[in-house]
N, C-alpha and C positions, 0 to 999 in steps of 0.2 A: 971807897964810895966817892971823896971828893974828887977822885981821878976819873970815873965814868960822870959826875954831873960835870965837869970842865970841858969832855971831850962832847959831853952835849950840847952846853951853849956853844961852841965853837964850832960843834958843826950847824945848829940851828943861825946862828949867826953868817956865818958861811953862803948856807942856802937863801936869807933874807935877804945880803951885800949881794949876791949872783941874781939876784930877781929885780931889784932895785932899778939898775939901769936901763931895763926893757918898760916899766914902768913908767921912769923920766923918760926916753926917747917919744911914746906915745902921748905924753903929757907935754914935752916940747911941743912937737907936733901937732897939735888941737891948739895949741895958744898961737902958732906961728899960721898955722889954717884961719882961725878966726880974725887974727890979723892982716888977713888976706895975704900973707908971705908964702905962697904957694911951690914956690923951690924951695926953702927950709925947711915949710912942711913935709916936702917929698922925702926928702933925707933923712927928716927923723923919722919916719913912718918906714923907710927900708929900713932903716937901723933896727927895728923892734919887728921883731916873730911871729907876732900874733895876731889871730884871726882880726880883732877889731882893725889894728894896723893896715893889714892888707885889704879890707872893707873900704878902708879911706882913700888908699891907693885906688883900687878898682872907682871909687866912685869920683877920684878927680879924672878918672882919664873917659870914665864913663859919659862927665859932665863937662871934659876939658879944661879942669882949673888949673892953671898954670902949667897946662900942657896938651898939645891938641886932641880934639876927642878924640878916642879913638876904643870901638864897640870891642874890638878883638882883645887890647891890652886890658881892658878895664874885664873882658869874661875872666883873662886868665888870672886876675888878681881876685874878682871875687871866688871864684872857683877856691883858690887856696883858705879864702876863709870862708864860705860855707861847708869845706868838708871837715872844717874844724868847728863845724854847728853852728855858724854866725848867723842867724836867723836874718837880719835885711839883707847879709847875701847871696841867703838861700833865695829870698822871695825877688830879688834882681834879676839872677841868675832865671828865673821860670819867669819875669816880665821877656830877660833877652831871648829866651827860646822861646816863645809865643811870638814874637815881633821881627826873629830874624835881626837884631841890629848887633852886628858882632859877631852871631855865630849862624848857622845855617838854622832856621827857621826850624822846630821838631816838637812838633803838641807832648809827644811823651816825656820828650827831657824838660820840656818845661811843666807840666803837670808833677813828676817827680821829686822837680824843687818847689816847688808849691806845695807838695803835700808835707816836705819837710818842715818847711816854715809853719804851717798850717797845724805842726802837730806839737811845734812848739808854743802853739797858740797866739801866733801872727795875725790878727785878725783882714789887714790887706791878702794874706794868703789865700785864707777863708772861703772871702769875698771874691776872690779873682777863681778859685776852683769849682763854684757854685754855679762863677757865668761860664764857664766851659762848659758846666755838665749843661747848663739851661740851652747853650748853641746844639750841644750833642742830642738832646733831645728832641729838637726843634728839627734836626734835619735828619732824624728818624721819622717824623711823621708821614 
């Protein structure tokens, strides 16, 4: 028994030490962002996998911070995290395809991320899928 609870902590420990640094890189990251260190941040936020990470990515190239705008980079960075459920890059993602800035302009791909957001109770979602329906309506009359 004491041989299976050792190989437990050890692998729990393991799993903890392996997660750890994807944590700190995200956490760099947001200090060196608020710091306005906008290359540092870049770096730690490639270094870290995760949807919020590439949320940040997507929204410095979206916003140009410390890198030139640019619509197209910032779709494909939020893209990787709203399909891992990031809710502000779902509802990004359905602002750029409504607006066309970045990607080719498409009501249905952006109502699709909108409803995503929308259903995880994004309330800009909501609100931005209600005035579609209120235009759709209006020019059924």
């Amino acid at each position: 028994m004491k041989g299976f609870k050792a190989g437990v902590l050890i692998s729990v420990s393991l799993c903890i030490g392996a997660a750890l640094p994807v944590w700190g890189d995200f956490s760099r990251g947001q200090e060196a962002y608020l710091l306005k260190d906008y290359a540092k941040a870049m770096q730690e936020y490639k270094n870290d996998d995760s949807p919020k990470a590439h949320y940040q990515i997507g929204y410095m190239y979206d916003h140009g911070e410390g890198v030139p705008q640019d619509g197209k980079e910032a779709a494909v960075w939020y893209l990787k995290a709203a399909e891992k459920g990031h809710v502000k890059a779902q509802y990004r993602l359905g602002l750029m395809y409504s607006s066309g800035f970045g990607v080719d302009e498409d009501m249905k791909e952006s109502v699709k991320w909108y409803r995503k957001a929308a259903g995880q109770g994004f309330l800009p979602a909501k609100e931005a899928l209600k005035k579609i329906e209120k235009n759709q309506a209006g020019k059924n009359k």
